[in-house]
C-alpha positions as CSV (number, residue, x, y, z in Angstrom):
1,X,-38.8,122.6,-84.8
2,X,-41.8,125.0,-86.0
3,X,-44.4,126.4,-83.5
4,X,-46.8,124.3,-85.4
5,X,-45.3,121.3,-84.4
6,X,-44.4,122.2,-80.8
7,X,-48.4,123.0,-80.8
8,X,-49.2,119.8,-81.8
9,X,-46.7,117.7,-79.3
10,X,-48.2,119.7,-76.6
11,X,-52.0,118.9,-77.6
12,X,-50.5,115.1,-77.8
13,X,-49.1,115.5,-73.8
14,X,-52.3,116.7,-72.9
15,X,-54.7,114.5,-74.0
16,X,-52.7,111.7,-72.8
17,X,-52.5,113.0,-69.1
18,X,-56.6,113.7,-69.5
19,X,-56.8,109.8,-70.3
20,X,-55.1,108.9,-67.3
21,X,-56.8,110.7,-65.3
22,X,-60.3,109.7,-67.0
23,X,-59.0,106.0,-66.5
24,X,-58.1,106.8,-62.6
25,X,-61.7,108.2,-61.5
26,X,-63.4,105.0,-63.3
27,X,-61.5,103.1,-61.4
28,X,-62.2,104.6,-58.0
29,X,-66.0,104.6,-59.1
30,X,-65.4,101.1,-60.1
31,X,-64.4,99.7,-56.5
32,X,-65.9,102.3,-54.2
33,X,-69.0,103.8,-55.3
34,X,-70.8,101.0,-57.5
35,X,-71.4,99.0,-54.3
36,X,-73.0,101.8,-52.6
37,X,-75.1,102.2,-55.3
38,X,-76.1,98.2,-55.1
39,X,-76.5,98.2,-52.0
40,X,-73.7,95.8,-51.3
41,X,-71.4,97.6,-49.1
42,X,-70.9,97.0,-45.2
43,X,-71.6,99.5,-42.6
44,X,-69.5,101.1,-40.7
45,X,-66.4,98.5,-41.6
46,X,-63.4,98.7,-39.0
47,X,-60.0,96.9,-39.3
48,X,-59.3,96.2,-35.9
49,X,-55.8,95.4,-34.5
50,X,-57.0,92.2,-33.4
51,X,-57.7,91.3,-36.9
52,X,-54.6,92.5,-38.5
53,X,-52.5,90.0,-36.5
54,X,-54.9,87.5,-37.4
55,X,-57.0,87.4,-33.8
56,X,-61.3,87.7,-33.6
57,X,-62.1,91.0,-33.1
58,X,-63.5,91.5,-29.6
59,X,-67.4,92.0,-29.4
60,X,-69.2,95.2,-28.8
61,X,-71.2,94.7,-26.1
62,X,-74.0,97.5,-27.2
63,X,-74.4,95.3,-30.7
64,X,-77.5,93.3,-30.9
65,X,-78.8,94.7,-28.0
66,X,-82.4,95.7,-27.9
67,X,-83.0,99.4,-26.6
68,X,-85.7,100.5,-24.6
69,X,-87.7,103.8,-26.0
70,X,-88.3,106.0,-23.7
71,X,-91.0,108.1,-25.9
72,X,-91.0,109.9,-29.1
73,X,-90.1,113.6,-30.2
74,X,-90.1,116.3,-33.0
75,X,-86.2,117.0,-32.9
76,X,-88.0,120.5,-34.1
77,X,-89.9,120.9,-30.8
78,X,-87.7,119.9,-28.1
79,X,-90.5,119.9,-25.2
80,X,-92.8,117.9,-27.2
81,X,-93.4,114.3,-26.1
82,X,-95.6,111.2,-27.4
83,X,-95.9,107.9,-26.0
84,X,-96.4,106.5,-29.5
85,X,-95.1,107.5,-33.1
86,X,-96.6,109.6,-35.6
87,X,-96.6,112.6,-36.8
88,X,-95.9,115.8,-34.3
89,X,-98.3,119.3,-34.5
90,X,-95.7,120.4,-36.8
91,X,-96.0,117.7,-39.8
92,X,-92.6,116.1,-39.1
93,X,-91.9,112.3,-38.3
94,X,-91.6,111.8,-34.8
95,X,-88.5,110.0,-33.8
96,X,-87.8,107.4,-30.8
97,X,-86.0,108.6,-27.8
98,X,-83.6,105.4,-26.0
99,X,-82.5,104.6,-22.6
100,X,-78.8,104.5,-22.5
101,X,-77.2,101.1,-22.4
102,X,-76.2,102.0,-18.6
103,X,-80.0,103.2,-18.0
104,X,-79.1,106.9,-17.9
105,X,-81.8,109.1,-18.7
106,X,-81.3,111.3,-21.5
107,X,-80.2,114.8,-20.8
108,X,-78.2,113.7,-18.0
109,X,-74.5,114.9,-17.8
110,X,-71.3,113.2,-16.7
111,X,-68.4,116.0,-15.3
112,X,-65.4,115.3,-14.6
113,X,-64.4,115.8,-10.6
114,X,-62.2,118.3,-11.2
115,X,-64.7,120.2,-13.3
116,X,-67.2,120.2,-11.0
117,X,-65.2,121.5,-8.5
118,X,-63.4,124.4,-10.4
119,X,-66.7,125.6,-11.2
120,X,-67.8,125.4,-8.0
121,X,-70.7,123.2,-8.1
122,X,-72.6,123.3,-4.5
123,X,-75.7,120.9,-3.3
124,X,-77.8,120.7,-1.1
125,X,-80.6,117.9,0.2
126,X,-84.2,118.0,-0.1
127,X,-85.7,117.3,3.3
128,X,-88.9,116.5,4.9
129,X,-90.1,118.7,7.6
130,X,-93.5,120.4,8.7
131,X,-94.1,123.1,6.4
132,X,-94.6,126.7,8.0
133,X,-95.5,130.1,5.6
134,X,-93.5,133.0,7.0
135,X,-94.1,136.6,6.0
136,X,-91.5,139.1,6.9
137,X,-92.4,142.9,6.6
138,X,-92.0,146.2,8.9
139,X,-94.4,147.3,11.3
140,X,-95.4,150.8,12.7
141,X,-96.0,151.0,16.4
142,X,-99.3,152.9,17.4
143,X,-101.9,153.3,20.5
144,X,-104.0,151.0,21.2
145,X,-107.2,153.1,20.4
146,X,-109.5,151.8,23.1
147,X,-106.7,153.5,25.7
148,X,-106.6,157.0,24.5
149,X,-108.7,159.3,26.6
150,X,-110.0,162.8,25.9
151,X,-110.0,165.4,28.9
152,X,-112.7,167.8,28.6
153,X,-114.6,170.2,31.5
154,X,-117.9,170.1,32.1
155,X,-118.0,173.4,33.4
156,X,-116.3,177.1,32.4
157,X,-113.8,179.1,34.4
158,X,-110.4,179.9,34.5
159,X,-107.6,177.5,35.6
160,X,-105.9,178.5,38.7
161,X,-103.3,176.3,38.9
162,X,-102.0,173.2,36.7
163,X,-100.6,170.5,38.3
164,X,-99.8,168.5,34.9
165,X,-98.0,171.0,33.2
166,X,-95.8,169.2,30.1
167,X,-96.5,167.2,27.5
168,X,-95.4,163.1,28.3
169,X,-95.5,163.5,31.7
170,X,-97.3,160.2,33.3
171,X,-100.1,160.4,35.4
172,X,-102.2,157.9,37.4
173,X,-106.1,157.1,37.8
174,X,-107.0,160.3,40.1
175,X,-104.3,162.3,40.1
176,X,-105.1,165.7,39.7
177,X,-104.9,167.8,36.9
178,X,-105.9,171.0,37.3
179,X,-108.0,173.6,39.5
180,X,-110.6,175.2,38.4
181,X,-112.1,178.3,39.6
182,X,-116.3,178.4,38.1
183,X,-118.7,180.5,39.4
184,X,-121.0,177.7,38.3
185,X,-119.5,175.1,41.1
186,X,-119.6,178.2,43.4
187,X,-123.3,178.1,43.3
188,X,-123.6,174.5,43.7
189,X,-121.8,174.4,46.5
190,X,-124.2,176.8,47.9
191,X,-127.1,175.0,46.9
192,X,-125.6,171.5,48.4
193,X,-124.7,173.4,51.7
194,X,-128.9,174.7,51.8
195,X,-130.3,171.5,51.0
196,X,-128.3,170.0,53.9
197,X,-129.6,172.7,56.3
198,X,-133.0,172.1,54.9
199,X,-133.0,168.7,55.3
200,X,-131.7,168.7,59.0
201,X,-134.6,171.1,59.8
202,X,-137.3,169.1,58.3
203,X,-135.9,165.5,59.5
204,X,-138.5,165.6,62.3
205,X,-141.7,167.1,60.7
206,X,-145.5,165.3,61.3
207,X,-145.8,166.4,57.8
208,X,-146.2,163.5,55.7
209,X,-144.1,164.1,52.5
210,X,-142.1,167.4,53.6
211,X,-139.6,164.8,54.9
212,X,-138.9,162.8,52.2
213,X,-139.0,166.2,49.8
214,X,-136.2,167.7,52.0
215,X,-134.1,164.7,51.2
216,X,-134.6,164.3,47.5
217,X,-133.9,168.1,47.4
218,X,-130.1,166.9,49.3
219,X,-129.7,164.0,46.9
220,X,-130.6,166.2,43.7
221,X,-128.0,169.0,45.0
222,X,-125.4,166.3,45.9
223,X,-125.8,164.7,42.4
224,X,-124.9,168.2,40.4
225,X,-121.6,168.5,41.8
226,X,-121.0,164.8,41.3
227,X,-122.1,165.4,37.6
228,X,-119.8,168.3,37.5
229,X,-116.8,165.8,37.9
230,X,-116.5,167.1,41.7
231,X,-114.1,164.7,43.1
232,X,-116.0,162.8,46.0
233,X,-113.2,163.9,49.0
234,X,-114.1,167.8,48.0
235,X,-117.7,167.3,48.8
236,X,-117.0,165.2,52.0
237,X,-114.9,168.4,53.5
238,X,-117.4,170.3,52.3
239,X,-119.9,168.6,54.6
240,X,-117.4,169.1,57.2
241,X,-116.4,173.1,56.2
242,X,-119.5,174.1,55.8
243,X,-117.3,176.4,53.7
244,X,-117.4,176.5,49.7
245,X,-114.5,176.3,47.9
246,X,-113.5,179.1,45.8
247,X,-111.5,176.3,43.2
248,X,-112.1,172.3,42.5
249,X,-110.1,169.9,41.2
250,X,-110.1,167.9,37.6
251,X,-108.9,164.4,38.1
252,X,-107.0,161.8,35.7
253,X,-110.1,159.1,34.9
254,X,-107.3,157.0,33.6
255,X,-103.7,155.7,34.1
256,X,-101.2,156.8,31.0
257,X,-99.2,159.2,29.4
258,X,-100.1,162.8,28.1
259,X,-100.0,162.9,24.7
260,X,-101.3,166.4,24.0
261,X,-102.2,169.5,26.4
262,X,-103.6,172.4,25.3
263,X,-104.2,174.4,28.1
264,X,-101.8,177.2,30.0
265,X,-102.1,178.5,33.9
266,X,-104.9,181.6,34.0
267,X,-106.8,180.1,30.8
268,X,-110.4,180.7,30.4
269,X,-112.0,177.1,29.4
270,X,-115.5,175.8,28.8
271,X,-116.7,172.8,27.9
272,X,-115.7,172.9,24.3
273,X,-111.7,172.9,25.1
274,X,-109.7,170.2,24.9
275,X,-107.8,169.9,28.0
276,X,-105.6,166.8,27.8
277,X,-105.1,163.5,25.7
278,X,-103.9,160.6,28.0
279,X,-103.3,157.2,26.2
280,X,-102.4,153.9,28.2
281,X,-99.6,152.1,26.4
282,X,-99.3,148.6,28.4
283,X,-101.0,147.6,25.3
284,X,-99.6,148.9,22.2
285,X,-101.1,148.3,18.6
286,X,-99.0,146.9,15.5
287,X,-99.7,148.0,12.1
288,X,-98.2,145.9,8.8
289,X,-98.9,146.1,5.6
290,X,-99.4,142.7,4.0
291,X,-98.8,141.8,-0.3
292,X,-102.1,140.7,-1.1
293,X,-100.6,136.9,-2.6
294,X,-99.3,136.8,1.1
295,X,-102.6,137.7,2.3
296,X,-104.2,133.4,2.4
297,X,-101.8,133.0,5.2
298,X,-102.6,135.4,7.7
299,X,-105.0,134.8,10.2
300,X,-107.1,136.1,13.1
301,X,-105.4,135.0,15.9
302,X,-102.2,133.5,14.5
303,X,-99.0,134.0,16.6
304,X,-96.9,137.6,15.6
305,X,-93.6,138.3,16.6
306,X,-91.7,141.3,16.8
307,X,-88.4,142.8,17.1
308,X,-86.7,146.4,17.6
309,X,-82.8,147.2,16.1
310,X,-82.1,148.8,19.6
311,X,-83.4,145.9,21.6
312,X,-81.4,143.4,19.8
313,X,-81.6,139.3,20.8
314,X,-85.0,140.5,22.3
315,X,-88.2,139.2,20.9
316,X,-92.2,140.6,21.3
317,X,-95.1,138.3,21.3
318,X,-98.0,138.9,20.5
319,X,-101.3,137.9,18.2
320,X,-103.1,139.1,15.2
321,X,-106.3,140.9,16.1
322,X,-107.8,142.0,13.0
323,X,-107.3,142.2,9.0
324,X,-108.8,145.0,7.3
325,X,-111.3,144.6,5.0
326,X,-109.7,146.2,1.8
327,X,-106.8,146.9,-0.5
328,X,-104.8,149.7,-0.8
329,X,-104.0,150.2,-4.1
330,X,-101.2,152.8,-4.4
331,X,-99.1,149.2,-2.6
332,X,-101.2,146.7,-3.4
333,X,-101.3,145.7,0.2
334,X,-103.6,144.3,3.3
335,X,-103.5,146.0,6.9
336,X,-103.5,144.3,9.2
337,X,-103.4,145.0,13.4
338,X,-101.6,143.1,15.9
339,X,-101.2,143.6,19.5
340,X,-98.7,143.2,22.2
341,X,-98.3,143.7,25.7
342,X,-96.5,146.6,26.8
343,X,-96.0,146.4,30.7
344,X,-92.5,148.6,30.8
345,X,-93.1,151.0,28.1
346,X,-90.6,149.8,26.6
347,X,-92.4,150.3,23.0
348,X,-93.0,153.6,21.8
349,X,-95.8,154.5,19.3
350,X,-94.3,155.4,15.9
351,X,-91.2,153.1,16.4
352,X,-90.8,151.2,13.8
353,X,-90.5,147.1,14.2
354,X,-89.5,144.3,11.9
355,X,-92.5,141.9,12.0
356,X,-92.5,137.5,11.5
357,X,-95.9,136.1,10.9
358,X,-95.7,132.3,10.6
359,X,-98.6,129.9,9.7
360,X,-98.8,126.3,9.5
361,X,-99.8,124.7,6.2
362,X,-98.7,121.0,6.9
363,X,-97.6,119.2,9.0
364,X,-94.9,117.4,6.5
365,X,-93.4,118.6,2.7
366,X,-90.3,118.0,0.9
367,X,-88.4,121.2,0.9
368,X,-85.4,122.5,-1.6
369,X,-83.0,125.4,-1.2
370,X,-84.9,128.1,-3.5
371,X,-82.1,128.6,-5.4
372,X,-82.0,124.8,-6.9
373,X,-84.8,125.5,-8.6
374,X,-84.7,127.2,-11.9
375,X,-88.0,128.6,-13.3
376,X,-88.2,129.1,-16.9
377,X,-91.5,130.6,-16.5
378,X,-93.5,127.8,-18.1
379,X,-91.4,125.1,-16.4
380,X,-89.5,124.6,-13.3
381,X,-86.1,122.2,-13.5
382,X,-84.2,121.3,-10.8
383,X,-80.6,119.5,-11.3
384,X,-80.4,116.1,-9.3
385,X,-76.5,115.4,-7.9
386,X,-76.5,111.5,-8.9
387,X,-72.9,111.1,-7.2
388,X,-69.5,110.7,-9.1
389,X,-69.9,113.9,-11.4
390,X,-73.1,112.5,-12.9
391,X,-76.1,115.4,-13.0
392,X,-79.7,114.7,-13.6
393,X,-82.3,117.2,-14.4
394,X,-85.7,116.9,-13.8
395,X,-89.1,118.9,-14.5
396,X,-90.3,119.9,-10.8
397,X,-94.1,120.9,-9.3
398,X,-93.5,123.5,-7.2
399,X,-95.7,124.7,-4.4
400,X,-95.1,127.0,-1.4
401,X,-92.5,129.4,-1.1
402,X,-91.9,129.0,2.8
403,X,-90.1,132.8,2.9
404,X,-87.4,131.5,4.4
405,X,-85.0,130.4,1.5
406,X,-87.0,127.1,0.8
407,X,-89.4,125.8,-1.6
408,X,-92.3,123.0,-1.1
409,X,-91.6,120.2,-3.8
410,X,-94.6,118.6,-4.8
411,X,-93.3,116.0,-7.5
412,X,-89.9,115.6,-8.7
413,X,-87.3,115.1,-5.8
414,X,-87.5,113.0,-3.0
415,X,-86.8,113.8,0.4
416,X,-82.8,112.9,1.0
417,X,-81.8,113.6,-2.5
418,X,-79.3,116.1,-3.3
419,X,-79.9,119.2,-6.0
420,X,-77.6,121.6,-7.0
421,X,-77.9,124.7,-5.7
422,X,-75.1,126.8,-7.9
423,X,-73.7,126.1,-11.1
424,X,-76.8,124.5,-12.3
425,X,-77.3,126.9,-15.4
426,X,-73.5,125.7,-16.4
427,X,-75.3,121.9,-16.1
428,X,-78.4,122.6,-17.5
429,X,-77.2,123.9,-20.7
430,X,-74.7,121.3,-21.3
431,X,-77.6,118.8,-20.8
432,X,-79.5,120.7,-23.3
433,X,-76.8,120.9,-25.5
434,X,-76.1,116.9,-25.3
435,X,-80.2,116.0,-25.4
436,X,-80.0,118.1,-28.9
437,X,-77.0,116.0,-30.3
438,X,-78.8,113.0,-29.3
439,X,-82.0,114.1,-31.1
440,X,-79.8,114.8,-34.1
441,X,-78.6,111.2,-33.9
442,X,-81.7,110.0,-33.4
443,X,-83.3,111.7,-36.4
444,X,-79.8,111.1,-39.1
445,X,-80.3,107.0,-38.1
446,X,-84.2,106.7,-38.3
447,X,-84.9,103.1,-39.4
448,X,-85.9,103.1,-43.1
449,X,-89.9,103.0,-41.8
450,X,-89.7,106.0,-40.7
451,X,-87.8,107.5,-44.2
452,X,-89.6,108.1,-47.4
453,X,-89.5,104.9,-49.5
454,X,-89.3,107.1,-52.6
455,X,-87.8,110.4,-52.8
456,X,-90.0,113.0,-55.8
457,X,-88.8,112.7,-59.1
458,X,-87.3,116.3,-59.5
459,X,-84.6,115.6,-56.4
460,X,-83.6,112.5,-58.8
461,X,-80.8,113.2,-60.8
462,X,-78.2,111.2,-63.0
463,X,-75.0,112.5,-63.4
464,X,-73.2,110.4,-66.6
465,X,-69.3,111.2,-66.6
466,X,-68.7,112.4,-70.7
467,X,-67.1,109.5,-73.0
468,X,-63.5,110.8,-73.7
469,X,-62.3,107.9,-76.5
470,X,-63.6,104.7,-76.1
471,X,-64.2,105.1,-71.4
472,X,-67.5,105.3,-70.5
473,X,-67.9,106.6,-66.6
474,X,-70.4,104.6,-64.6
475,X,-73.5,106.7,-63.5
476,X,-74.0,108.2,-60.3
477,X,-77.5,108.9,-58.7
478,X,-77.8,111.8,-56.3
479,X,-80.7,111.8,-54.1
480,X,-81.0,115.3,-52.2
């Protein structure tokens, strides 16, 4: 056989397998696509077991069942909600959003026990209790300043001999401190010693007024040694002496501890040194610095308590005395003074102390474990245990941060109701996830009044299968 002929057998084979085919595809258009295209297929057609073996197919119980919309969405912005349909900000067709047939919320999750234990899912209630503002910060022990006392001499000499001689040492109201030897209370005593003479001389002169000038002259003499802080027994046994004394004594006006001396035995001092500084601590001043959003619940008055890391298990009372008026910038803080009782000493200025401030702000609030909430920054959700591995979650008010690991609910959760307190970002993106299919759902099987009744003319197109000898392929229209 020639080539020529082989050629021509093999075009022959070839167009005959074409035709088959050709006559196969009309076929398949024939009994499966040309009803789609009239309209007069069935949806979603299942052969059931029931109905091979010649039994009626058991009912579905969701078929024919009227659903309850819950409100209506742009699947394109997720947090957007509408009571009614329409059309959303962003020009798209709003579609409904159903109650499950079992009345679950959408977004809610279902987990499997075993799930929610392996990834260790915890909860805890929401309560109702009175709600109390605590503020926790570090104090700095200090002197009460209306207890420190400054020691100066109202005369000048030289100290002969110093009788508080160190730094901390504790004195009492009239202790001595030092002798003084002045030539100034020298010549006082003098005087006071002449004015007594004087005044015994003249007590029984006819002289009308030479008595009563004899004891003014007494009284003014007695009065400069009392001005020069001449301690009252020193003048009464110099009455009795007759004698002055070559030194006198400073006394302690106060009870408390010296906190600075600057003097040394044989010093020359006038009334410009500074002797001592005694302070009284059996009241002791608390300093803390405040945040200024912590600031609305501090008050003058309010109950303080505070505690020392060497003292442990034992607790300081004491109240709030006064807020400054001002803001420190560098911190960004309040001042603010408290004071305590201090009868053993037992607080030292500069010790540090940790400090509780507590307020009341009502006297009942639903509180949640601060970490079941999580805060988005434009919302707050919180993920509601509903029993049996189902998770709810739920857009939350919140309102005070009690500083003590809870947060005031305002609406949301009720009091007894248990959130999740770990996990919940595990939760809350799978509910996310499964509110997105949904929304998908929602938008693929939109009735027909929410879909275009007419598509534009250029995403209309007729695709006509070619003619191949005497088979004409039905037409298909694509709608895009």
């Amino acid at each position: 056989m020639s080539e020529r002929s082989k050629m021509k057998e093999l075009i022959k084979f070839s167009g005959f397998i074409i035709l088959a085919v050709v006559i196969g595809i009309g076929f398949f258009y024939r009994e499966d696509i040309i009803p789609y295209i009239k309209g007069e297929h069935k949806e979603h057609e299942v052969t059931t077991p029931q109905e091979i073996e010649g039994k009626p197919a058991p009912e579905v119980s969701n078929r024919g069942k009227e659903r309850k919309i819950l409100y209506w969405t742009d699947p394109m912005m997720p947090g957007f909600k509408s009571d009614k349909p329409g059309k959303s900000p962003m020009g798209m067709d709003m579609v409904p959003v159903y109650e499950d047939e079992d009345g679950v919320i959408p977004g809610t999750v279902k987990i499997d026990p075993t799930t929610v234990q392996s990834i260790g899912v915890r909860t805890g209630k929401g309560i109702m209790k009175p709600l109390r503002r605590t503020i926790r910060t570090v104090g700095r022990i200090d002197y009460d300043e209306r207890k420190v006392t400054h020691i100066h001499t109202k005369i000048q000499g030289w100290v002969e001999k110093l009788y508080i001689d160190f730094t901390g040492k504790e004195v009492n109201k009239e202790d001595v401190l030092l002798e003084v030897y002045s030539p100034e209370l020298v010549s006082a005593q003098q005087e006071y010693l002449l004015a007594i003479e004087y005044a015994k001389s003249l007590k029984d002169s006819k002289v009308e007024g030479v008595t009563s000038g004899a004891e003014s002259l007494l009284e003014s003499a007695r009065k400069r040694l009392q001005l020069f802080d001449v301690a009252e027994h020193q003048i009464k046994e110099l009455e009795e002496t007759k004698k002055p004394k070559k030194t006198l004594h400073i006394h302690s006006p106060v009870h408390g501890i010296v906190v600075q001396k600057n003097l040394l035995q044989g010093m020359f001092i006038t009334p410009d040194t500074h002797l001592y500084v005694i302070a009284d601590i059996s009241k002791i001043w608390v300093y803390a610095d405040i945040y200024e959003y912590e600031v609305p619940w501090v008050k003058v008055g309010q109950t303080a308590e505070i505690t020392l890391s060497y003292f442990p298990g034992k607790v300081y009372r004491g109240v709030v005395t006064y807020i400054y008026p001002y803001l420190q910038a560098e911190t960004r803080t309040v001042k603010v003074r408290m004071e305590f009782d201090n009868p053993d000493w037992e607080l030292k200025p500069d010790m540090y102390a940790n400090v509780k401030l507590e307020s009341k702000i009502a006297e009942s609030a639903i509180l949640v474990p601060a970490e079941a909430v999580i805060r988005s920054g434009v919302r707050d959700i919180i993920i509601v245990s509903k029993g049996e591995g189902v998770f709810e979650p739920r857009d939350v008010k919140v309102g005070v941060d009690t500083g003590d690991g809870y947060l005031q609910i305002l609406e949301g959760v009720k009091a007894g109701e248990d959130v999740v307190t770990s996990a919940q970002f595990l939760i809350d993106s799978e509910s996310k996830l499964g509110e997105a299919v949904e929304k998908m759902r929602g938008q693929s099987t939109r009735t027909p009044e929410h879909q275009s009744t007419k598509a534009p003319e250029h995403q209309e197109h007729q695709m006509t299968a070619p003619k191949h000898e005497g088979h004409e392929m039905p037409a298909m229209e694509h709608k895009h």
